[in-house]
N, C-alpha and C positions, 0 to 999 in steps of 0.2 A: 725370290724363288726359294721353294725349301731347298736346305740345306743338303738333306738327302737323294734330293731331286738332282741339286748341280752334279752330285758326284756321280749319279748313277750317268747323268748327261755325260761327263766327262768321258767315264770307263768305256759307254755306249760308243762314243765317236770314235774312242782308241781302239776299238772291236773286240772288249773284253767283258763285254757284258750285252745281253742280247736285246733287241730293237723293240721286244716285246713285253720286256720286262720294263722299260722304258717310259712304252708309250701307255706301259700300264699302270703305272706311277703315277705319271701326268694326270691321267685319266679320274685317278680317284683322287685327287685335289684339285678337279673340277675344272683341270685343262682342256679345252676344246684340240679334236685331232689333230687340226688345221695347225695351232698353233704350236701342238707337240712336236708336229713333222719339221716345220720352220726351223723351229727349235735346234732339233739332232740334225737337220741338215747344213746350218750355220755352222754349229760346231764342230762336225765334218771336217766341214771346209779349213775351220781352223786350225783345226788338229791334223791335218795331211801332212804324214813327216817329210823332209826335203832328205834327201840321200846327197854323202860325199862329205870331203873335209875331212881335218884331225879333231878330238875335241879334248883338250889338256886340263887334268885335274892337277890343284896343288895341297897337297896332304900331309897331317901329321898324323902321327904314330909308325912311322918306318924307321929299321933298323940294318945294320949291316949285317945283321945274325937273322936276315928272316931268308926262308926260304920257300920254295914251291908246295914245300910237303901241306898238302891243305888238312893234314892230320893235326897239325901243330901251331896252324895259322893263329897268334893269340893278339895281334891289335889291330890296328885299321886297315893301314894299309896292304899287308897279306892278305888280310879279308877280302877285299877292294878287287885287288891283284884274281886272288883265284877266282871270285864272283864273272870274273870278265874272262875269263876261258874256261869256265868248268860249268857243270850244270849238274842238279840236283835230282830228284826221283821228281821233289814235289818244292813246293816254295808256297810264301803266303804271301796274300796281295794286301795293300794296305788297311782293307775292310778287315782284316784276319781271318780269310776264308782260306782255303785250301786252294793251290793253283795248280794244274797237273805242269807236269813238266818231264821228264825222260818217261814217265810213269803217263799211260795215256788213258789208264782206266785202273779203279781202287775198289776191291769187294775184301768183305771180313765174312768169316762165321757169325754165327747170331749173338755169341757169347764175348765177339774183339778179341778173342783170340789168336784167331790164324788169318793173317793177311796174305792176302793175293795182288802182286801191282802188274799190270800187263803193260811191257816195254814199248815203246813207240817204237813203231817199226821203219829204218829207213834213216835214221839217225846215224851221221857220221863223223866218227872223233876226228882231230886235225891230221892223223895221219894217215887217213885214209881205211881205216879198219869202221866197218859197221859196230854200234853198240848192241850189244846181247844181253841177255840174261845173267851170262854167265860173268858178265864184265860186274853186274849188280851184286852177284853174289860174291863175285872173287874182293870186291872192296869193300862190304859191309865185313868180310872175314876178316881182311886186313886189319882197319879199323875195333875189330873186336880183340884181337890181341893186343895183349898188354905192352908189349915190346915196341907197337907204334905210339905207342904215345898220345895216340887219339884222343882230341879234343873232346870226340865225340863217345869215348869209351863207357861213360855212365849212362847212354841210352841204347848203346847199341848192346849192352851184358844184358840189358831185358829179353833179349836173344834166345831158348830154347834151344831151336832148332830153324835152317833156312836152306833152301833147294833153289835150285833155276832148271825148268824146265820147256822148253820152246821158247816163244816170249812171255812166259811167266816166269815171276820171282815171287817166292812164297815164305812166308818170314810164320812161326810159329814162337809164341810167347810163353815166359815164364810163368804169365799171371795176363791177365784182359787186359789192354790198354785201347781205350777208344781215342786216344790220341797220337796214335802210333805214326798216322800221314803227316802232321805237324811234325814230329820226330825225324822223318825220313827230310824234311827240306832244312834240316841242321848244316849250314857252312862246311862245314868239315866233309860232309861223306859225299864228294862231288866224287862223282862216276867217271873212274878212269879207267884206260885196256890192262885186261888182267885186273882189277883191283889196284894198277900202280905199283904190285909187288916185285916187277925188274926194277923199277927206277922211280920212286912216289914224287922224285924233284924235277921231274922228266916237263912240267907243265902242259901235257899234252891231256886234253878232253873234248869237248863234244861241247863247248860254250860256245859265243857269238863272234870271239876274238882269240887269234893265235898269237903265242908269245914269238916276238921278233926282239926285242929286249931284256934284260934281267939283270938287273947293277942296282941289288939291293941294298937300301939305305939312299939308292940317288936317285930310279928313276927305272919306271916299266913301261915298255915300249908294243905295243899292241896292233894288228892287224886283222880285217875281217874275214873271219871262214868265209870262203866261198860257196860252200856246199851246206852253210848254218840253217838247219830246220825250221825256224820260226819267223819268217817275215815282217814280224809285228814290231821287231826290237832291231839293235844292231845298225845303225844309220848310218851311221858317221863312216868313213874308210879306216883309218886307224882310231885309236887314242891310245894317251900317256897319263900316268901318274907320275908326277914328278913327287919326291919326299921333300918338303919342306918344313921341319919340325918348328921354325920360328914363328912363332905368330905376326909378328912384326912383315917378317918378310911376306910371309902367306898371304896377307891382308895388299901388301905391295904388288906381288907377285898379279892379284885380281885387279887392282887398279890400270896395273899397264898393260893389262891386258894381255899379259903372258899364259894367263890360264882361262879358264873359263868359269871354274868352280873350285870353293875351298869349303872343306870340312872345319868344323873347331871356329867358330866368329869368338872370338873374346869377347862376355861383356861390356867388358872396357870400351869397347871400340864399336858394340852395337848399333849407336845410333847415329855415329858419325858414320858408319859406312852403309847404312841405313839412307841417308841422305847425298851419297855418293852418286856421281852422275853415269849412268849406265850399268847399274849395279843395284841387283835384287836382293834382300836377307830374306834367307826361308826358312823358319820356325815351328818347330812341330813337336809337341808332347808327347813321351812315349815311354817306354820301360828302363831307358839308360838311367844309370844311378853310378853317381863317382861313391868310393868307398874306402876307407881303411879296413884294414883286416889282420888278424890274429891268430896266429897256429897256437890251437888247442892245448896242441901237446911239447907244446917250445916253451921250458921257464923265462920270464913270469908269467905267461899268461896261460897256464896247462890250469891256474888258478882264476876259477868263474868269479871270485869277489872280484880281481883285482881287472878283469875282464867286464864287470857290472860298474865298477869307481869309470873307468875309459867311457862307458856307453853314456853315462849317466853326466860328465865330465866335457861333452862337446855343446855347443849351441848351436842345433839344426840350423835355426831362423836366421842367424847373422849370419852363418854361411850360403844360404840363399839368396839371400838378399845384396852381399858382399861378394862372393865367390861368382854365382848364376847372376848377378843383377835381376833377380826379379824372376829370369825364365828358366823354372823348376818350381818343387815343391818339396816337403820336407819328408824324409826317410825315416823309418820305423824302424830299423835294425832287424829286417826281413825284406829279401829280393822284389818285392811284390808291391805295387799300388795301383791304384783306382783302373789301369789302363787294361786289368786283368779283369776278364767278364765274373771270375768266381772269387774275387778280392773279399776281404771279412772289413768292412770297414770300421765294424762294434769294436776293433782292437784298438784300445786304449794308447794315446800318441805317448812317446815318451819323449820329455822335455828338459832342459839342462838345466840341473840342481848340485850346485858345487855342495852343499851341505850334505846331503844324500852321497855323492860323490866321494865327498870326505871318510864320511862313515863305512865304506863296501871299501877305499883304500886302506884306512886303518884294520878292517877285519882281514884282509888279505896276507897282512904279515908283514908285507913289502919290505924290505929296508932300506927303501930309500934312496937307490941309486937310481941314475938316468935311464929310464925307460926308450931305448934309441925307437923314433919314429922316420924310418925313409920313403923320401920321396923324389920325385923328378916332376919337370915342368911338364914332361911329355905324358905324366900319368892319365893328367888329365888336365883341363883347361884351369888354372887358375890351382895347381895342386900343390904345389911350395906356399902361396898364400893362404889355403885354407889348412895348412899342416901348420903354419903361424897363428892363425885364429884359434886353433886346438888346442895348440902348447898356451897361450895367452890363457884359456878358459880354463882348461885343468891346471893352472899356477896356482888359478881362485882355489880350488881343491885343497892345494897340496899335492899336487900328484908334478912328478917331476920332466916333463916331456923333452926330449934333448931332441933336435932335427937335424936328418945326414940325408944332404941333398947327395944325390945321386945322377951321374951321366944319361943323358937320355939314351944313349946308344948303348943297347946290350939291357937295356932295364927291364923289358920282359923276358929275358934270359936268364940275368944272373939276378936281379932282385926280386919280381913277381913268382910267389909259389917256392921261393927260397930261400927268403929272410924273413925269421918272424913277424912281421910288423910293419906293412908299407902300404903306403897309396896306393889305389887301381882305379879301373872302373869294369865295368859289363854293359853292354848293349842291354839287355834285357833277351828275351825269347819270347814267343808268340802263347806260349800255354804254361800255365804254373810247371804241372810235371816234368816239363825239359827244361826249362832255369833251376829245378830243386834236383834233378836229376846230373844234369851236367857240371853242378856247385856243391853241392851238400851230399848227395849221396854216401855214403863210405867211401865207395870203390871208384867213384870216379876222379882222376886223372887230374880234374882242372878242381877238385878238392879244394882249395886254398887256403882254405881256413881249416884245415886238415880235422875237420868237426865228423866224429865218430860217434856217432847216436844209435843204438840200436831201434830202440822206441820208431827216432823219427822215421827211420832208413824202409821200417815196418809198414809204418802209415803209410808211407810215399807208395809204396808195392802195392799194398791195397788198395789204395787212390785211383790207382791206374785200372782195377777192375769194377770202379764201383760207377753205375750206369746212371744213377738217383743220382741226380744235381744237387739237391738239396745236402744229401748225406756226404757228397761229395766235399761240398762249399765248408762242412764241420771238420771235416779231416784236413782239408788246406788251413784253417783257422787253427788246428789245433797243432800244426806243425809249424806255422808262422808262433806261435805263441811258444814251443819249444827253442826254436832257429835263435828269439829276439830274447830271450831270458837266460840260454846255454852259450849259445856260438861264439863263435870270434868272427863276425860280422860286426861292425859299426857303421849304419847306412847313413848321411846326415841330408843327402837328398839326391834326389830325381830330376834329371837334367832333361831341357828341352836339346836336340837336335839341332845345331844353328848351323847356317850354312853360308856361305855367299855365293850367287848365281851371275855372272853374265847376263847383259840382255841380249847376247848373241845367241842363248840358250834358247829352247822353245820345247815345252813336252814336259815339265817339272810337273812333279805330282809330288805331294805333301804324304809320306810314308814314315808312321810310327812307327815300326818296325826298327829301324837302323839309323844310320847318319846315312846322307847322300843316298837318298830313295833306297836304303838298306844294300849300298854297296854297291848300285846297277844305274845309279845316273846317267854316268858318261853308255850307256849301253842300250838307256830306254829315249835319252832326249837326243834332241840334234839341232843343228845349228839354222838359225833362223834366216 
C-alpha cells in the first residue's frame, strides 16, 4: 500500500482526518470503493481505543530544579509533565500541519499580519473556571515579559499589539509572519487562568490530565479531567512519569514491566532490546540535534577563529556512527536539516580537518590553556562519550580540550545557558522561524549561544513577512550560512527519536516532532 495511503488510513481510523479525503486517495491509485471501505473499516476496528488503567512512563531528562512553570520547562521531562495537563491554542500533528486545539478557528488579514484565533468555547480548566479569551491574552502577556523568563520570549516579542474580545483573541505583529499558528502551538505558552500570573507553578490548565503528584526529580503523578473537551485522546485513568535518568535502569525499568514506555533507547543497547520479548523500539527521524555550544561573548570563544579551529576540530561521521549507532545523520553547524520543507541543501557539509583546524587555532591567539568543555550523561544520550571523541579529534589539531563532567541533577539550571561551553540538545520545532527565533534571535531568552547578529536578527524579521517561497528558502540559506560561519553552535548531528514501547501499548504513532509522540504518548495511546 502506498505509503501515504497507510498514514492517511491510520489518521482516518483515529478521526483526524476525513473519510473522504481517504476514500479519495484510494480512489486515485486505482482502489475500487468496495475495497477502500473494507479497508477504513478494518482499521476502525483496530484502532478503537479501550478506556481505563494507569499507563507509566520511564524518563530521562528530570531534575529536582524543574518546575510547573511551563515558561521555563527546558528538558524532557517538564515538557512531558506540562504536555499532559496544559493545552496549547494550536499544535502540529505529525504530517506538520496545523491542529486546532483551544483555538477552534484561525483567520489573518491578507498581508499575516493581524491574527484572529476564535477560542473554543466550553473548555474547562481543572479547576473548574471556563477558558476565555481573556485567559489567552493574560498568558501570551506573561510570557512576553522579560521577567518570566519565557522559553517562549523570542516568539512571542514578535508581538505589536493583542486584545481579547468575546471569544476572540487577536494578536497584531511587528512585521507579517505567515507562521504565526505554528508559533502559538510552542510548549511553553500552555493556556492557564489569568495567564498563571497568581501562581505560574499552580499546574492547573485545560489539558487531558490533572496533577495529583509533583516530586520533581522522582515522579509525576496524573489523573483524568473529567470534564476534558476532546474525546479522541486521554484513555487511560491516570498516568505517571517516573524520572529515571539511568539508562541502564530505564531500559530494566521496560523489561519488568514497571513502565510501559521509555524515552532515550541507547544505541548501545538498540538491538538487544529490539529483540526483547514483549517489547517494541520506535524510531523516527526528525529535527532533534545534540550539540555543543559556545557563548559568543565568554573569552575564548567572543573569538570566531578560535570558535571556526572547535567547528572544523570535531568528526560529524564517527560521532554518528559511535554516539547514534547509525540512527541520525550529520549536522552542519546550523539548527536546520532535510526534515525542514525550506532546508537549502546546496550548503556546502562541513567535514573534520584537523589541519584546517590547526590553522584558525593558531590565528586565534589562543595560548594554550585548557579549553574546559562540560558535560553530563543527562545532556544527552551518549554525551560524556561524544565529549571524548571531541577532545581525542581536536588533540589531532592541537587544540587542547579538557572535560568536566558535570551532575545530571541541576544541569539545565546551573550549566546549560551559563557556562560558556557544554553539551545540549534541542528537539527541533516544526518551522525554521520558531527554532531561529526561540535560539538565535538576539533577544530571546533561550539565546545560548548568546550569538548577537544584527544582519541575522534582520533577515529572520523579514523572513517572517516574506509570502514568495522561493525568496523565502534564500533568506533561510543565507542565515544558516551566517549562524554556521559566526555562531557558537557546533551541530555534529541529528538524532533519530528512539523509544521503547510495551506491547501492552496500542495507538503509537511515529511523530517527528518530539521524543514520545512529541510529549503526548502516554495521552494519545492506551493499553491494549
Amino acid at each position: 500500500m502506498d505509503g501515504e495511503l497507510k498514514y492517511l488510513l491510520a489518521r482516518t481510523a483515529q478521526g483526524k482526518h476525513s473519510r473522504r479525503a481517504f476514500l479519495g486517495r484510494a480512489g486515485a491509485l486505482g482502489m475500487s470503493a468496495a475495497m477502500a471501505n473494507t479497508l477504513l473499516a478494518g482499521a476502525v476496528r483496530a484502532e478503537e481505543p479501550k478506556k481505563g488503567g494507569m499507563i507509566r512512563v520511564g524518563m530521562q531528562g528530570g531534575e529536582s530544579t524543574n518546575t510547573l512553570d511551563p515558561a521555563l520547562a527546558a528538558s524532557e521531562v517538564p515538557f512531558m509533565v506540562n504536555m499532559t495537563w496544559g493545552e496549547m491554542l494550536t499544535d502540529v500533528d505529525p504530517a506538520g500541519n496545523i491542529e486546532l486545539r483551544l483555538a477552534e478557528e484561525i483567520s489573518s488579514s491578507p498581508d499575516a499580519k493581524t491574527w484572529t484565533f476564535k477560542i473554543r468555547q466550553g473548555v474547562e480548566f481543572h479547576n473548574g473556571k471556563t477558558v476565555t479569551a481573556e485567559d489567552v491574552l493574560a498568558t501570551m502577556q506573561r510570557h512576553s515579559d522579560e521577567k518570566s523568563q519565557s522559553g517562549a520570549l523570542g516568539i512571542v516579542q514578535g508581538i505589536e499589539s493583542m486584545s481579547a474580545e468575546g471569544d476572540k483573541f487577536t494578536v497584531t505583529l511587528v512585521s507579517p509572519n505567515a507562521d504565526l499558528p505554528y508559533l502559538m502551538g510552542d510548549y511553553h505558552l500552555i493556556i492557564q487562568p489569568d495567564g498563571g500570573r497568581d501562581d505560574p507553578t499552580a499546574g492547573i490548565g485545560a489539558g487531558p490530565y490533572k496533577v495529583v503528584v509533583n516530586e520533581p526529580g522522582v515522579r509525576h503523578g496524573f489523573e483524568r479531567h473529567a470534564n476534558y473537551w476532546d474525546d479522541r485522546i486521554a484513555h487511560a485513568d491516570q498516568t505517571e512519569i517516573l524520572v529515571i535518568n539511568d539508562t541502564t535502569a530505564r531500559v530494566a525499568a521496560l523489561q519488568a514491566g514497571q513502565v510501559h514506555m521509555i524515552n532515550r533507547v541507547d544505541p548501545k543497547v538498540f538491538q538487544l532490546l529490539k529483540n526483547a520479548p514483549g517489547i517494541q523500539v520506535k524510531n523516527v527521524a526528525g529535527r532533534g540535534h545534540y550539540v555543543f555550544i559556545m557563548h559568543c561573548t565568554a573569552a575564548p570563544f567572543d573569538n570566531n577563529d578560535l570558535r571556526m579551529a572547535l567547528k572544523l576540530a570535531i568528526n560529524r561521521q564517527e560521532m554518528v556512527e559511535k554516539i547514534l549507532g547509525g540512527l541520525g545523520s550529520v549536522g552542519n553547524d546550523f539548527p536546520i536539516n532535510s526534515a525542514y520543507p525550506l532546508f537549502d541543501d546546496t550548503i556546502p557539509q562541513r567535514e573534520y580537518d584537523p589541519e584546517q583546524a590547526a590553522f584558525f587555532y593558531k590565528k586565534s591567539g589562543h595560548d594554550g590553556s585548557p579549553i574546559i568543555l562540560r558535560t553530563a550523561s543527562g545532556a544527552f544520550p551518549g554525551a560524556v562519550e561524544a565529549a571524548q571523541l571531541f577532545q581525542q579529534s581536536a588533540a589531532a589539531a592541537g587544540i587542547p580540550l579538557e572535560i568536566k563532567r558535570e551532575p545530571d541533577d541541576g544541569y539545565w539550571s546551573n550549566v546549560w545557558n551559563v557556562q560558556p561551553f557544554s553539551a545540549s540538545y534541542w528537539g527541533g520545532r516544526p518551522v525554521q522561524d520558531q527554532m531561529y527565533s526561540t535560539a538565535y534571535l538576539s533577544s530571546a531568552e533561550w539565546n545560548d549561544t548568546k550569538f548577537y547578529n544584527d544582519k541575522f536578527d534582520s533577515i529572520l524579521i523579514a523572513a517572517r513577512a516574506e509570502l514568495d517561497t522561493a525568496k523565502r528558502k534564500a533568506m533561510y540559506s543565507e542565515m544558516a550560512h551566517i549562524l554556521r560561519d559566526e555562531g557558537g553552535l557546533i551541530c555534529p548531528m541529528f538524532n533519530d527519536f528512539v523509544e521503547g514501547v510495551s506491547d501492552a501499548i496500542a495507538g503509537w504513532e511515529a511523530d517527528p516532532n518530539g521524543e514520545l509522540m512529541n510529549g503526548r504518548a502516554h495521552v494519545k495511546c492506551w493499553l491494549a
